[in-house]
C-alpha positions as CSV (number, residue, x, y, z in Angstrom):
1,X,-18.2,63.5,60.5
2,X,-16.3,64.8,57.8
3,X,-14.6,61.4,57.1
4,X,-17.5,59.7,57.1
5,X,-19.4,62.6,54.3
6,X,-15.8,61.9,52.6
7,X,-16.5,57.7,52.3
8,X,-20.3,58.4,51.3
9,X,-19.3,61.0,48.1
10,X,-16.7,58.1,46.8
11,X,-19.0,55.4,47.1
12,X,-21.5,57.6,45.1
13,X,-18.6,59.0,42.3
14,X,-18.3,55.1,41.8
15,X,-21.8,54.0,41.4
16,X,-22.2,56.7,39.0
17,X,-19.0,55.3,37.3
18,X,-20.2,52.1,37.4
19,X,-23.3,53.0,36.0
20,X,-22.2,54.7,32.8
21,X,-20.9,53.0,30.2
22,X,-17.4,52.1,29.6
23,X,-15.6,53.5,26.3
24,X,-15.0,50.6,23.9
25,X,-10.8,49.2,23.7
26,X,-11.8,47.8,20.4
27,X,-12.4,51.1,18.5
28,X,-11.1,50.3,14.7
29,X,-7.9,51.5,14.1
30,X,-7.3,53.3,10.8
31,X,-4.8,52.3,8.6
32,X,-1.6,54.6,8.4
33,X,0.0,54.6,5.5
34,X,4.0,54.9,5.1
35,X,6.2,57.2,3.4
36,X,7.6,56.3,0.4
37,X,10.8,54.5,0.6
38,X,14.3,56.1,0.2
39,X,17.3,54.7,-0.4
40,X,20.3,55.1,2.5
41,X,22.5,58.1,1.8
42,X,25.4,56.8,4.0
43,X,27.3,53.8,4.7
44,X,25.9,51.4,7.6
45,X,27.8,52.2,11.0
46,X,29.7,49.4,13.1
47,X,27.0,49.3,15.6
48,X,24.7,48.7,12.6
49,X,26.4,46.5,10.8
50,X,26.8,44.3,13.9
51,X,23.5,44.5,15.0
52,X,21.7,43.1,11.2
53,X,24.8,39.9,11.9
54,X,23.7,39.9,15.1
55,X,19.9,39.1,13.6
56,X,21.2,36.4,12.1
57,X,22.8,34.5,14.9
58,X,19.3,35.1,16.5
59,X,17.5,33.8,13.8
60,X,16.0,30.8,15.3
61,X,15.0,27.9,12.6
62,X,14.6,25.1,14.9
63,X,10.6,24.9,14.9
64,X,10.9,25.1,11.8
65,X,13.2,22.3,10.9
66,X,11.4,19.9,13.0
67,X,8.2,20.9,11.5
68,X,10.0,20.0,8.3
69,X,11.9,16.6,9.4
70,X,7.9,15.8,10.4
71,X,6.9,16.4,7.5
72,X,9.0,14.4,5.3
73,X,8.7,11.7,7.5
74,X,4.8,11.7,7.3
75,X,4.8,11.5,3.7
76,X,7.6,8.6,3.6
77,X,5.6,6.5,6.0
78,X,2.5,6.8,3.9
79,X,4.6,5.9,0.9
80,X,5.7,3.1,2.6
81,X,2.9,1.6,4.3
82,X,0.7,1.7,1.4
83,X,3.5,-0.4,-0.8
84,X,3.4,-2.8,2.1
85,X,0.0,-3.5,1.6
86,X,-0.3,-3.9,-2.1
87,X,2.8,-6.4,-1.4
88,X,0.7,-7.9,0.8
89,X,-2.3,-8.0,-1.6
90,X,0.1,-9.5,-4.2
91,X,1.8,-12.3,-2.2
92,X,-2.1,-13.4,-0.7
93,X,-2.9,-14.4,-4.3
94,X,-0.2,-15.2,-6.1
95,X,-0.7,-18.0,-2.8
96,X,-4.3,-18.9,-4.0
97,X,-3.2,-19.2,-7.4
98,X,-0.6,-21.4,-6.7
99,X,-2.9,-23.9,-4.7
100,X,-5.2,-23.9,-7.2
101,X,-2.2,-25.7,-9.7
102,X,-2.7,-29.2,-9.4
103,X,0.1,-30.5,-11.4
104,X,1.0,-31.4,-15.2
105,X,-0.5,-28.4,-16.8
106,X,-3.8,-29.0,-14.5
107,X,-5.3,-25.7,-12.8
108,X,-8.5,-25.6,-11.3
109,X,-11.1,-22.4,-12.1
110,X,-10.4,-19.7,-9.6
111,X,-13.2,-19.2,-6.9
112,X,-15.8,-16.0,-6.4
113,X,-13.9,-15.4,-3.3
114,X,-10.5,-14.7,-5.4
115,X,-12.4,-12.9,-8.1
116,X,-13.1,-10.5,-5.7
117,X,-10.2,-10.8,-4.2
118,X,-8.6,-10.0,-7.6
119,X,-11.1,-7.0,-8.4
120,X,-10.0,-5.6,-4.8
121,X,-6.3,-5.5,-6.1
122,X,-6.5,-3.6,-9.2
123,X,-8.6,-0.5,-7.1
124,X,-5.7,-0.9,-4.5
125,X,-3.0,-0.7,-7.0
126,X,-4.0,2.1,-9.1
127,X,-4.9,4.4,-5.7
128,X,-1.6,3.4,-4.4
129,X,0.1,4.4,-7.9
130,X,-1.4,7.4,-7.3
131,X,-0.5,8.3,-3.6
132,X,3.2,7.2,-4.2
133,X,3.5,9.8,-6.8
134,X,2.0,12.7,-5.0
135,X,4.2,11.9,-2.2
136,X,7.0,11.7,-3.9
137,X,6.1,15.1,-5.3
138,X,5.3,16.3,-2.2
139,X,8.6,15.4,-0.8
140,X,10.5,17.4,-3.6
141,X,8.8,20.7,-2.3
142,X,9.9,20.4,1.3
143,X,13.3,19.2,0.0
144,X,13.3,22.5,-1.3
145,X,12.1,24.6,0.9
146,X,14.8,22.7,3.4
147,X,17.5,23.9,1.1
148,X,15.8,27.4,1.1
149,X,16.1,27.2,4.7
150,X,19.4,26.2,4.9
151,X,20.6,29.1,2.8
152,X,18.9,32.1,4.1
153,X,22.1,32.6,6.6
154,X,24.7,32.6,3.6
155,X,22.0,35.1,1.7
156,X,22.0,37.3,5.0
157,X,26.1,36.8,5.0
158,X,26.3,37.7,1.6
159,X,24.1,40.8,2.4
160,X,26.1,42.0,5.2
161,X,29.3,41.4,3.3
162,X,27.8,44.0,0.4
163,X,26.8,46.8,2.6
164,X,30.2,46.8,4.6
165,X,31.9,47.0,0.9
166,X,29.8,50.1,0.1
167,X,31.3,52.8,-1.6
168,X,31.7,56.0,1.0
169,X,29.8,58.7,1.4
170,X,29.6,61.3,-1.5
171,X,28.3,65.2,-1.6
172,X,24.3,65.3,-1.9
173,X,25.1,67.9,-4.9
174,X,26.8,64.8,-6.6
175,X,24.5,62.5,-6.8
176,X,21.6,64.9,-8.1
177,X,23.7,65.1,-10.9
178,X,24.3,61.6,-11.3
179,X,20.6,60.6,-12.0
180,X,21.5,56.6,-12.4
181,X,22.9,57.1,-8.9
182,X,20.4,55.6,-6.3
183,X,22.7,55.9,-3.3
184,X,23.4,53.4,-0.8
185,X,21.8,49.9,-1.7
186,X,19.0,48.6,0.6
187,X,19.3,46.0,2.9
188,X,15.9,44.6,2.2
189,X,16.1,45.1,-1.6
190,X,19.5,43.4,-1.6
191,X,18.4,40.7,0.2
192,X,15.6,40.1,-2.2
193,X,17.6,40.2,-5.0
194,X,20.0,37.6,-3.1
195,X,17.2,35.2,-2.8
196,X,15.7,35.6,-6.3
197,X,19.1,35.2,-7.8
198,X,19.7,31.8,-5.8
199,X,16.2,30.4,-6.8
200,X,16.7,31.1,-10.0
201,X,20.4,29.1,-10.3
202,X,18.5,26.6,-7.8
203,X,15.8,25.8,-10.2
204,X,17.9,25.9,-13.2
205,X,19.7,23.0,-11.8
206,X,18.6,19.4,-12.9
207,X,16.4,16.9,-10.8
208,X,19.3,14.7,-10.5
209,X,21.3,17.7,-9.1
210,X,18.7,18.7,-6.9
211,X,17.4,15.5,-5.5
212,X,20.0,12.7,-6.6
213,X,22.3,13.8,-3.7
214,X,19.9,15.0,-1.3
215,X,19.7,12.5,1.6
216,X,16.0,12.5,2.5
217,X,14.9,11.7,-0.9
218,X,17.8,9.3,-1.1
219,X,15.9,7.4,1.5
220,X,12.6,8.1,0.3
221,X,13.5,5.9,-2.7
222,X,15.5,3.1,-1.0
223,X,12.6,2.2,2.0
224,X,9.8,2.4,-1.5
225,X,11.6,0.3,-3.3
226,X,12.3,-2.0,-0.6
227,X,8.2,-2.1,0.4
228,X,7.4,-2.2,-3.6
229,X,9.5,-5.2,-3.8
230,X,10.8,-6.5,-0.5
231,X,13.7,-9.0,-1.7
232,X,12.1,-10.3,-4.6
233,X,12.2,-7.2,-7.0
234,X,15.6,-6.0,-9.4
235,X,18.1,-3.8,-7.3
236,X,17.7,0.1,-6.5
237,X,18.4,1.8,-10.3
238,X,21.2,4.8,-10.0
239,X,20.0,8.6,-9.0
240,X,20.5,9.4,-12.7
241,X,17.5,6.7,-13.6
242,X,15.3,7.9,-11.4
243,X,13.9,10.6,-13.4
244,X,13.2,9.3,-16.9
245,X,11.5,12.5,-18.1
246,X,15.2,14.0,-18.3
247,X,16.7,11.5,-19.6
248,X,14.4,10.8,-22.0
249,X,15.4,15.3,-23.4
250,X,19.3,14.4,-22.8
251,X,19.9,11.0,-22.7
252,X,23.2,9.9,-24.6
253,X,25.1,6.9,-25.2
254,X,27.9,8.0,-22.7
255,X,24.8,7.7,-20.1
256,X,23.3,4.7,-20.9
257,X,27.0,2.4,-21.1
258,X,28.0,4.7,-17.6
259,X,24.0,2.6,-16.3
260,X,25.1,-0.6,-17.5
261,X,28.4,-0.5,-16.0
262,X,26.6,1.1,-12.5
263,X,24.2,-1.6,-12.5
264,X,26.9,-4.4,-11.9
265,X,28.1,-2.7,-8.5
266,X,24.2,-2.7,-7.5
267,X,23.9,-6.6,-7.9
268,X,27.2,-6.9,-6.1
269,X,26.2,-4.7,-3.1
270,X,22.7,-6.6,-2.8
271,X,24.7,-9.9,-3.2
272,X,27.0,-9.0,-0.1
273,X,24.2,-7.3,1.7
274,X,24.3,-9.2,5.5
275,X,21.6,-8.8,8.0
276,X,24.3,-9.2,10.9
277,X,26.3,-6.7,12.0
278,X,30.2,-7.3,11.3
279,X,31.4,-6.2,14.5
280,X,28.2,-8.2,16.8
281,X,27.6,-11.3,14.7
282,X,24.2,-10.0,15.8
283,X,21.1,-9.0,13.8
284,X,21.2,-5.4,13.6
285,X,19.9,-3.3,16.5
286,X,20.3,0.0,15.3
287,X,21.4,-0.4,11.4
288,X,23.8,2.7,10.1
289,X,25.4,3.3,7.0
290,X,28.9,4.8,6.2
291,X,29.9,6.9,3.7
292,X,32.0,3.7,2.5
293,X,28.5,2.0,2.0
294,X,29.6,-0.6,4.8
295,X,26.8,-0.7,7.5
296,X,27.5,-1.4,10.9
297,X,25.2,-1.5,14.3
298,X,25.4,2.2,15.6
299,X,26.3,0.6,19.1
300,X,28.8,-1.4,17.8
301,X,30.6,0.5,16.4
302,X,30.7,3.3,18.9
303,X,32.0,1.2,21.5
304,X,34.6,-0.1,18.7
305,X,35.4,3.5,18.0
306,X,36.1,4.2,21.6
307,X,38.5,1.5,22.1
308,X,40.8,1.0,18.7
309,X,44.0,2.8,19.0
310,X,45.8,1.0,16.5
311,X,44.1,2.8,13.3
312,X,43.2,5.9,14.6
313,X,44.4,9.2,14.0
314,X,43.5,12.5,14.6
315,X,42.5,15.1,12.0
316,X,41.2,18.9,12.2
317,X,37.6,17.8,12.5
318,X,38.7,15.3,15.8
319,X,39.5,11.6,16.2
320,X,38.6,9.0,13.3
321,X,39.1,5.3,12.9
322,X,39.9,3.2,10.2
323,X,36.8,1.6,8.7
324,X,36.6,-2.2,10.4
325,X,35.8,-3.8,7.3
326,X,38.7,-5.7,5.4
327,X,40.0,-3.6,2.5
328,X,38.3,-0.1,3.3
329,X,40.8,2.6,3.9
330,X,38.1,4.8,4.6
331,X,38.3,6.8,7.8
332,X,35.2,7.0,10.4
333,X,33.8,8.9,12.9
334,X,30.2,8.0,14.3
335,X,28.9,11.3,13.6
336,X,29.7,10.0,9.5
337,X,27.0,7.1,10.5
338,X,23.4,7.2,9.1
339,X,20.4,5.4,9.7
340,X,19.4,3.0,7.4
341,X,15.6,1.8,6.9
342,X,16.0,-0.2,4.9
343,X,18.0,-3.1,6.6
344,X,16.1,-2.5,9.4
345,X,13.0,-3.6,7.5
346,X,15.2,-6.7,6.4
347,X,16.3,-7.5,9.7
348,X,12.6,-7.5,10.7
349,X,11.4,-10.1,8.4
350,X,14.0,-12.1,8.8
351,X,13.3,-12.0,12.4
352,X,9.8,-12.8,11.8
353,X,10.5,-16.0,9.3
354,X,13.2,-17.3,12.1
355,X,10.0,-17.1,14.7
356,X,8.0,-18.7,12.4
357,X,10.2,-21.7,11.8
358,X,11.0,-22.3,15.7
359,X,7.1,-22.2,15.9
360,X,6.7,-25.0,13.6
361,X,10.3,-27.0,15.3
362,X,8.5,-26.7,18.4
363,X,5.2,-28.4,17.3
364,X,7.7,-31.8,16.0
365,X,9.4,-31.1,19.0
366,X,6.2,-31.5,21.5
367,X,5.8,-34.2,24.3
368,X,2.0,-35.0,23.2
369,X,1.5,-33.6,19.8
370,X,-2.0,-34.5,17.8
371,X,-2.6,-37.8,16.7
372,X,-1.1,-39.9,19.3
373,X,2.4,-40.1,20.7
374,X,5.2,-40.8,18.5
375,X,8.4,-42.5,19.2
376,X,11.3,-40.8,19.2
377,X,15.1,-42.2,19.2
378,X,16.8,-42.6,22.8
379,X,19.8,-42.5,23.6
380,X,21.6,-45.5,25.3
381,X,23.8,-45.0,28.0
382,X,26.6,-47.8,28.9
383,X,25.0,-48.5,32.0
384,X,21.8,-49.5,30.1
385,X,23.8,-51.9,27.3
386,X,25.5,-53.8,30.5
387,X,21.4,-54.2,32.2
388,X,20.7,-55.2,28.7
389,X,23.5,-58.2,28.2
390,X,22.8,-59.3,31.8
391,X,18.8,-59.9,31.3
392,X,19.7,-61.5,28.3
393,X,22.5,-64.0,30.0
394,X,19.2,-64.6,32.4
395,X,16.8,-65.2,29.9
396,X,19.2,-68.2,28.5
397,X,19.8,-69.7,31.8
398,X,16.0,-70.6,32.8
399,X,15.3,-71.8,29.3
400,X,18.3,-73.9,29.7
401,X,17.2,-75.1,33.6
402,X,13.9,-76.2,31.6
403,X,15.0,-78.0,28.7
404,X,17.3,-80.2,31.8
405,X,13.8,-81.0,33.8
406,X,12.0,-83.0,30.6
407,X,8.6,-82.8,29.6
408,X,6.2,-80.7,31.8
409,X,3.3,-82.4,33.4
410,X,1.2,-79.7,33.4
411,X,-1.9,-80.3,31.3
412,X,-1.7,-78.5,27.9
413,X,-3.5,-75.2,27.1
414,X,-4.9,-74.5,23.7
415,X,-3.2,-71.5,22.2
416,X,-4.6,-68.7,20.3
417,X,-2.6,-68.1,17.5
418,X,-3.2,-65.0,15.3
419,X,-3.7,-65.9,11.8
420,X,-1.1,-63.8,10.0
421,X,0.9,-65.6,12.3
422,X,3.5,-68.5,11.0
423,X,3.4,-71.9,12.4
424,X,5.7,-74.6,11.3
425,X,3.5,-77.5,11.6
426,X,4.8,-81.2,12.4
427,X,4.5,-83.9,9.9
């Protein structure tokens, strides 16, 4: 009985709990503000010092680099693609154009259809003016917030460095007298003083210094100039020319005869550029570039790499070969190897135009092509020249059998004879 007066007072503590409403878990929170901020008295300890390094070997950035590497990418393939297109708009009527020449200074009056054609490619070209240069712009910030990136270890290394040379720990009665005195430095404060220091050098530093080396942007301008152009345009200009606005404030002779003599290598490296890989005799697959500017099909060359012994040797950072081309002494590894774009995009249209012209071999080439059969050359075999000679040696022998029999007596047959047809007539 008691057990059961027990079950029937909990059930009736809980319906009352139930019942009445539960306290809120969102109540605001009020802000609490923090102490001012005071300098360290004391040197870091070991354990300290080791566990802000250890921070940085935590540190994890690689979100954030692929977010970046994404990013850049976007903005080159919209670049890219929209060059490709204006090309395209280009080529389709410098086309009509030229079918409209008839000959000897004879061109006919273009049509409404290539008027508006015409109207269509001015809009296109100014909009894609206009995107090219804001992703090109846009490509500079990430470049620099991937160099940002890329430093914030050496800034936290150079942070740790500092506190571990801190001076040691003095009397609290000498430093009240030494008002300039503000103690042990900060962590955080030094580290922003690190990083506003390093943007400030950074930014100081010309676009050719900040860009002209940097390999994204590198490529950037390469595949744009390649879809601007394709291979009808003048070569790639130097890094140094790609940012007339500064040369234009510190331009020099010196500059302008180092360009001319530049632009010489650029005609010969466009004149030797091959779309077939050295090592293959294959269209490239997977087009890389050294840092001897000799490209080379990434397979290629790894399986080269794994089995030349002869011009190997091995150095601190592990095994390298001697470059395959004729003449280079420079020494390869495949991690040294970069992709290249650009001859990819040259390997595709030459791809394309070689599909284009079997196409058009294969309609000569066809059994029953339009417009009747046509007769094409056969080759004899010396079988068929002996069948030959022998029908012939037949032929002769009945015509021979009937000139020995006379005159036939068969009655004659008038013949039809074709009026463009000669007929020596009997006097």
């Amino acid at each position: 009985m008691s057990s059961r007066r027990h079950l029937v007072s909990r059930a009736r503590m809980n319906n009352e709990a139930s019942a009445s409403p539960a306290p809120s878990r969102t109540a605001p929170q009020q802000n609490v503000e923090l102490p001012p901020y005071q300098h360290p008295e004391c040197r870091m300890t070991e354990a300290q010092q080791q566990a802000l390094a250890q921070l940085k070997a935590d540190h994890k950035y690689k979100k954030y680099k692929t977010t970046l590497k994404a990013a850049m990418s976007s903005l080159t393939n919209a670049a890219v693609s929209s060059n490709d297109r204006l090309h395209e708009s280009k080529t389709n009527l410098e086309t009509v154009a030229n079918k409209r020449d008839k000959g000897n200074g004879v061109v006919d009056d273009p049509k409404e259809a290539e008027l508006e054609q015409q109207r269509y490619h001015q809009v296109l070209e100014k909009k894609v003016r206009e995107i090219t240069k804001d992703a090109e712009n846009a490509l500079r910030e990430l470049v620099d917030f991937d160099d940002e990136q890329k430093m914030h270890s050496t800034h936290l290394t150079e942070v740790i460095d500092t506190l571990k040379a801190a001076p040691p720990l003095r009397n609290h009665d000498e430093m009240e007298d030494d008002e300039d005195d503000l103690g042990i430095p900060s962590a955080t404060d030094l580290l922003k003083k690190t990083k506003a220091d390093y943007a400030t050098r950074y930014h100081s530093k010309s676009k050719v210094e900040r860009y002209g080396d940097n390999e994204v942007y590198s490529v950037f301008k390469r595949v744009l100039h390649d879809a601007m152009y394709h291979n009808s345009g003048p070569p790639l200009a130097k890094p140094r020319d790609w940012f007339p606005e500064e040369n234009a404030k510190s331009g020099s002779r010196r500059d302008r005869d180092a360009n001319s003599a530049d632009s010489d290598d650029v005609i010969i490296e466009r004149a030797e550029d091959s779309l077939k890989c050295p090592l293959s005799m294959q269209y490239y697959e997977d087009a890389t570039l050294g840092p001897c500017g000799h490209h080379y099909d990434r397979k290629s060359f790894i399986s080269w790499f794994d089995t030349a012994h002869t011009h190997s040797r091995q150095v601190a950072r592990g095994r390298e070969v001697k470059c395959p081309e004729t003449g280079c002494n420079r020494y390869l590894r495949p991690e040294d190897l970069i992709d290249d774009p650009v001859m990819m995009r040259k390997v595709a249209r030459a791809k394309k135009r070689d599909a284009r012209a079997a196409e058009e071999d294969g309609y000569e080439e066809d059994d029953d092509p339009r417009g009747g059969q046509r007769r094409r050359p056969q080759q004899l075999s010396d079988d068929d020249d002996d069948d030959q000679e022998s029908a012939s040696s037949q032929v002769k022998k009945v015509k021979s059998e009937r000139m020995s029999r006379g005159p036939s007596s068969a009655p004659n047959r008038r013949r039809y004879i074709p009026e463009d047809e000669d007929v020596e007539m009997e006097d």
